[in-house]
C-alpha positions in Angstrom: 29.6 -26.0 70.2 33.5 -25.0 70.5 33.8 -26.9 67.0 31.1 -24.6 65.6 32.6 -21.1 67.4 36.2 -22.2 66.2 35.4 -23.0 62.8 35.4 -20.2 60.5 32.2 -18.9 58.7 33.0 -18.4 55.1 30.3 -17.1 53.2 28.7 -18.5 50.4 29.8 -16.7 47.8 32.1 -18.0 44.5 35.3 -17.3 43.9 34.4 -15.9 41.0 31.8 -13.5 42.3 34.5 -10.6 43.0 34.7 -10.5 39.4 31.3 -9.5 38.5 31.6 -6.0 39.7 34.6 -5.1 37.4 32.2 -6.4 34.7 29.7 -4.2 34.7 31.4 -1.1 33.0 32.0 -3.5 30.4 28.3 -4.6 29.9 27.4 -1.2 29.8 29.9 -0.6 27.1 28.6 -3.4 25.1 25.2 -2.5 25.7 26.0 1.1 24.0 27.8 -0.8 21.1 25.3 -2.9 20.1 22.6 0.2 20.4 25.0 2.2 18.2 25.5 -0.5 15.6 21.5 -0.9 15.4 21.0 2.9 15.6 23.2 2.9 12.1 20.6 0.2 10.6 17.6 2.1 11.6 19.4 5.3 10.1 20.2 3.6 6.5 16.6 4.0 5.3 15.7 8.0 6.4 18.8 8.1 4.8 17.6 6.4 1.7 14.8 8.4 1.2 16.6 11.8 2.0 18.4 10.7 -1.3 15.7 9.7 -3.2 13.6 13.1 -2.4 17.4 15.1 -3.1 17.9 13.1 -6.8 14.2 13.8 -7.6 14.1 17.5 -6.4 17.7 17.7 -8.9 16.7 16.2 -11.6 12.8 17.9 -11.3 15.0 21.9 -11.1 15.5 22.1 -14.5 12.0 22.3 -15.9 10.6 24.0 -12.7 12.9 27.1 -14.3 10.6 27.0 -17.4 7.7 25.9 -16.2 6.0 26.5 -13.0 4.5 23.4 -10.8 0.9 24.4 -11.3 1.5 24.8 -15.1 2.4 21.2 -15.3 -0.1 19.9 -12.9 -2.9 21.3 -15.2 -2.2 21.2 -18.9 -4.2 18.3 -20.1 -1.9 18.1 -23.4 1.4 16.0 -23.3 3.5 16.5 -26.5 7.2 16.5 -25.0 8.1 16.9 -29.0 6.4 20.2 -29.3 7.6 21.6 -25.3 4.1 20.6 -24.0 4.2 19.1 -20.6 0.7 18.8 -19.5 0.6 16.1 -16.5 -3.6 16.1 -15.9 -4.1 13.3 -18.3 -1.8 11.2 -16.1 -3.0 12.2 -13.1 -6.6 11.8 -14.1 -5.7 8.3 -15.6 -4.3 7.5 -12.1 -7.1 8.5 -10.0 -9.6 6.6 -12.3 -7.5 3.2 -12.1 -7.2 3.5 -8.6 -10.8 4.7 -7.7 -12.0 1.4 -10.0 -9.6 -0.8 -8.5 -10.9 0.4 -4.7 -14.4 0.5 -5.3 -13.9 -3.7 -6.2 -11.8 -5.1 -3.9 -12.8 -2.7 -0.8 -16.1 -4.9 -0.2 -15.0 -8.0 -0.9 -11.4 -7.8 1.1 -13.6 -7.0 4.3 -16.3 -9.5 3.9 -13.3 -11.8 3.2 -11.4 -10.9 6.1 -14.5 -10.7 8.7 -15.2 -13.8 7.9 -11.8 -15.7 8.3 -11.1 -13.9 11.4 -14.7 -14.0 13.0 -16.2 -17.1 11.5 -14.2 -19.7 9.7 -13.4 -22.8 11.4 -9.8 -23.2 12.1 -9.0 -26.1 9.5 -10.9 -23.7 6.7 -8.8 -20.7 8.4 -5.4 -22.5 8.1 -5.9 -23.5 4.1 -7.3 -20.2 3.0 -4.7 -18.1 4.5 -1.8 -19.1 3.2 -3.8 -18.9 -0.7 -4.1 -15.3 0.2 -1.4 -14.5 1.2 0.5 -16.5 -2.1 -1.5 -14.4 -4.5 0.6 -11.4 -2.9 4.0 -13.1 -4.0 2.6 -13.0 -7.6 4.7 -10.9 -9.7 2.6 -8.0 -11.3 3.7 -9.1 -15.1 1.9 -12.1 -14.7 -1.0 -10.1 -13.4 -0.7 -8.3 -16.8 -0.5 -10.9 -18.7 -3.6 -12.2 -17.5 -5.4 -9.3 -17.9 -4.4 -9.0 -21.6 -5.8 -12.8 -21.8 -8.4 -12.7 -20.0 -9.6 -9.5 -18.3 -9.6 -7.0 -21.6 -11.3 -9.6 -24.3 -13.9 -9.9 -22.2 -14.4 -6.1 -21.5 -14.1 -5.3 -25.4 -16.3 -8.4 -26.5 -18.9 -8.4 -23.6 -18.8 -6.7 -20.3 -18.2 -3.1 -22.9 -21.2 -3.5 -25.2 -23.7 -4.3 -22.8 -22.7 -1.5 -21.0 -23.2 0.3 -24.2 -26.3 -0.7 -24.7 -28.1 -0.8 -21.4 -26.6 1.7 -19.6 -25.1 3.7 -22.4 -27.4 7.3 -22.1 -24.8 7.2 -18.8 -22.4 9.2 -19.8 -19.0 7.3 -17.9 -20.7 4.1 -18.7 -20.7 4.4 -22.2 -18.4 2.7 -24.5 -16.8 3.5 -28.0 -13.5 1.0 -27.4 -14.2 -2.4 -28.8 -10.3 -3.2 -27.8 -11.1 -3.5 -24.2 -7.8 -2.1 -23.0 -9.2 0.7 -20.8 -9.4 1.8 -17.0 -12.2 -1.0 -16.3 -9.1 -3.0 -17.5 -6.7 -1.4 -15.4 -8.8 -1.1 -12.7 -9.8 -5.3 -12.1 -6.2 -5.9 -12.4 -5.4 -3.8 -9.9 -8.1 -5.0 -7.6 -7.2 -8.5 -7.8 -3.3 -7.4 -7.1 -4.4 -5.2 -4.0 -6.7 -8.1 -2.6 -4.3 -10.2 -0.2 -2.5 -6.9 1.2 -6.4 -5.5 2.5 -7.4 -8.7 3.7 -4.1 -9.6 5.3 -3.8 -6.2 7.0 -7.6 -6.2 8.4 -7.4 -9.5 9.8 -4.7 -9.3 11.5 -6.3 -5.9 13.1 -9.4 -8.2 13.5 -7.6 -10.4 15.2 -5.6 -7.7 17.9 -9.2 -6.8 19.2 -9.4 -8.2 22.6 -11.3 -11.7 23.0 -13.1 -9.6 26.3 -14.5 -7.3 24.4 -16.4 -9.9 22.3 -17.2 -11.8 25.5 -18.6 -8.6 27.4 -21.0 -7.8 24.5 -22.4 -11.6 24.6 -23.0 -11.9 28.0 -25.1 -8.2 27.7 -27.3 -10.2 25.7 -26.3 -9.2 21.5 -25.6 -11.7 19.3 -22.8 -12.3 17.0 -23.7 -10.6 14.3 -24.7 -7.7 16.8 -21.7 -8.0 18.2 -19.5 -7.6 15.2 -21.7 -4.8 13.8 -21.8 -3.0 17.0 -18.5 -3.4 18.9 -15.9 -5.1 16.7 -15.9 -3.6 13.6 -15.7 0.1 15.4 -13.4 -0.9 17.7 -10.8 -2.2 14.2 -12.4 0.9 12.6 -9.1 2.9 12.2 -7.2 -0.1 11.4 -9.4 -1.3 8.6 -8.9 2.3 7.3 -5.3 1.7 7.4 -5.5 -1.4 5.4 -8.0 0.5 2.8 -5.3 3.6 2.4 -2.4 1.1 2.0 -3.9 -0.4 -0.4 -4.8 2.6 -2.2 -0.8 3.2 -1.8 0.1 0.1 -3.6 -2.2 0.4 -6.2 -1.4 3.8 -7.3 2.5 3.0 -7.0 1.8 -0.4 -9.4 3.4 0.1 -13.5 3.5 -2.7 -14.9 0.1 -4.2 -15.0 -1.5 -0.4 -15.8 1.2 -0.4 -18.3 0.2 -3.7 -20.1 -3.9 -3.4 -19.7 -4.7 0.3 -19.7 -4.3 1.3 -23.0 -1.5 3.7 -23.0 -3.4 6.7 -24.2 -2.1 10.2 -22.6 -5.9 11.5 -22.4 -8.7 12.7 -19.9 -11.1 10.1 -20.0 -14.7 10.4 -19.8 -15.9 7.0 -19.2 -14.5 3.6 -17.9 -14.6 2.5 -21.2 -11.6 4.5 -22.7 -7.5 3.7 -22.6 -5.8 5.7 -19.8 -2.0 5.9 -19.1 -1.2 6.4 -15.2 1.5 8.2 -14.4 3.8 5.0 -13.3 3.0 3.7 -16.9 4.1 7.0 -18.4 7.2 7.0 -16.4 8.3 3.6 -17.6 7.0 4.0 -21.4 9.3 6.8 -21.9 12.0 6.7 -20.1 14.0 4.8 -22.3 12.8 7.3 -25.3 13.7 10.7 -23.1 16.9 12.1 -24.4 19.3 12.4 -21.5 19.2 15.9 -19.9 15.9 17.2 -22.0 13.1 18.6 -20.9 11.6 15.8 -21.8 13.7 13.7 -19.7 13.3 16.1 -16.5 9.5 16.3 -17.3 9.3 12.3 -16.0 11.0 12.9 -13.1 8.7 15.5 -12.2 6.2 12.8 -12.4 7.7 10.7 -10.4 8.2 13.5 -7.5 4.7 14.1 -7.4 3.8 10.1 -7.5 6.2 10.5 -4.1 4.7 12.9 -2.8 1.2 11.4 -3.2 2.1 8.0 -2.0 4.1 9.6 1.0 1.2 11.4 2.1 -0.9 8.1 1.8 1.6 6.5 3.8 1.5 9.5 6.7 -1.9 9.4 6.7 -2.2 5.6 7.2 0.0 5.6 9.9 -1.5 8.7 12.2 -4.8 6.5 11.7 -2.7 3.6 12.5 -1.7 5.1 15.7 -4.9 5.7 16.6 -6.1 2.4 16.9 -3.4 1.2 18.5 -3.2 3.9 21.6 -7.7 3.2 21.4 -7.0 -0.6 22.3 -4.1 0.4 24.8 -1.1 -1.4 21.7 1.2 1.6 21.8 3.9 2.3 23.8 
């Protein structure tokens, strides 16, 4: 006992514990550092696309002196040689593609994606995948190449005269274009492209939807298919919209393929029959032809504001439904 009362109690503590306290300022310092630096990165693409929208809005002044925004919006005739700027046939050519190009991959990209995320086996799951997901890496020439081979022979041989013929007192379904380069064209292309993005997006939102949900509706008795019908599929709702309306993004943002499949021809179509050019097709078609600092040349870029615009409002709208879903299954912060 008077060895334990006359031996001093030293406490456990390192040496090298008296320097931690100094530290801490420090860490803090650092901390703010390293949130700076990152805050920089985060900055460098608003500040990208506060430049694009300034260099667009510059370049677009010019003919918005001589011509007002709605003027250009609805002519319907483009003849930059004779100071005609009429940006409907573009437009229209655009919306056609694009509506084509939905209306065939939207059913199949779901169906697709339901079934890898809801029914596929997990060997079936881990081969398919990645397949999908290459045809996304493809660039879009060799999508336009294949259409010229493949895709618009057949439409001008085939798929156009029976149309013709069977279904030809429909007006959009009729068909005077034995070339077979035309927004049908345009618009498979485009579906094919848009595929893997749709079905990559909605199965991963599949896939958030909680495992409990699924369990609770099986144990009240529904079935599988009930079950998907009734719980999952409105519960991924918003996010399969999401998917839908990035898709629609990409496909009205896509040139090249449009460019080599469409046709080319700066008119209003009446059926899905007849050569289109989108806007992105005019834009690369004639830039190289546009004399520096014409009209002409300022004309494009007014094109290419309002392809901005329209893709930027895609894009907002995608993500407020996007936001949606996320706070509805309790994923947002």
């Amino acid at each position: 006992m008077k060895l334990l009362q006359n031996s001093q109690v030293r406490p456990l503590v390192n040496k090298e514990d008296r320097f931690v306290r100094p530290l801490l300022p420090d860490r803090r310092l650092n901390e703010k550092r390293v949130g700076r630096i990152f805050l920089i990165f985060a900055l460098v693409p608003v500040i990208l696309l506060i430049a694009i929208i300034i260099v667009l809005l510059v370049r677009t002044w010019p003919i918005l002196q001589k011509y007002s925004l709605w003027d250009l919006i609805s002519g319907t005739i483009w003849k930059p040689q004779k100071g005609l700027f009429g940006f409907f046939p573009f437009i229209s050519g655009t919306f056609w593609v694009t509506t084509v190009g939905i209306v065939l991959a939207v059913p199949a990209c779901i169906f697709t994606a339901i079934y890898l995320a809801e029914y596929a086996h997990r060997s079936t799951r881990a081969f398919t995948k990645p397949l999908l997901d290459l045809l996304a890496a493809i660039p879009s020439v060799v999508y336009g190449f294949w259409g010229i081979v493949g895709i618009v022979p057949t439409i001008g041989s085939t798929i156009g005269p029976f149309f013709h013929r069977f279904f030809g007192f429909i007006p959009f379904l009729s068909s005077n274009n034995p070339t077979g380069y035309s927004i049908l064209a345009g618009g498979i292309v485009l579906a094919v492209m848009i595929t893997p993005f749709i079905i990559s997006v909605t199965y991963e939102v599949l896939a958030i939807v909680p495992q409990g949900v699924r369990e609770a509706s099986l144990a009240l008795g529904a079935t599988r298919w009930q079950t998907l019908v009734r719980v999952v599929i409105p519960a991924a709702g918003s996010g399969i919209s999401t998917a839908i309306i990035l898709g629609m993004s990409r496909a009205i943002g896509e040139t090249m393929t449009v460019l080599m499949v469409a046709g080319g021809a700066a008119v209003i179509p009446k059926t899905f029959f007849e050569p289109v050019r989108p806007m992105t097709a005019a834009i690369a078609a004639e830039m190289g032809e546009a004399p520096m600092g014409s009209l002409h040349f300022h004309a494009l870029f007014s094109i290419a504001l309002i392809l901005f615009l329209i893709t930027f409002i895609f894009n907002i709208i995608a993500e407020i439904i996007s936001r949606r879903f996320r706070v509805k299954l309790g994923l947002s912060r």
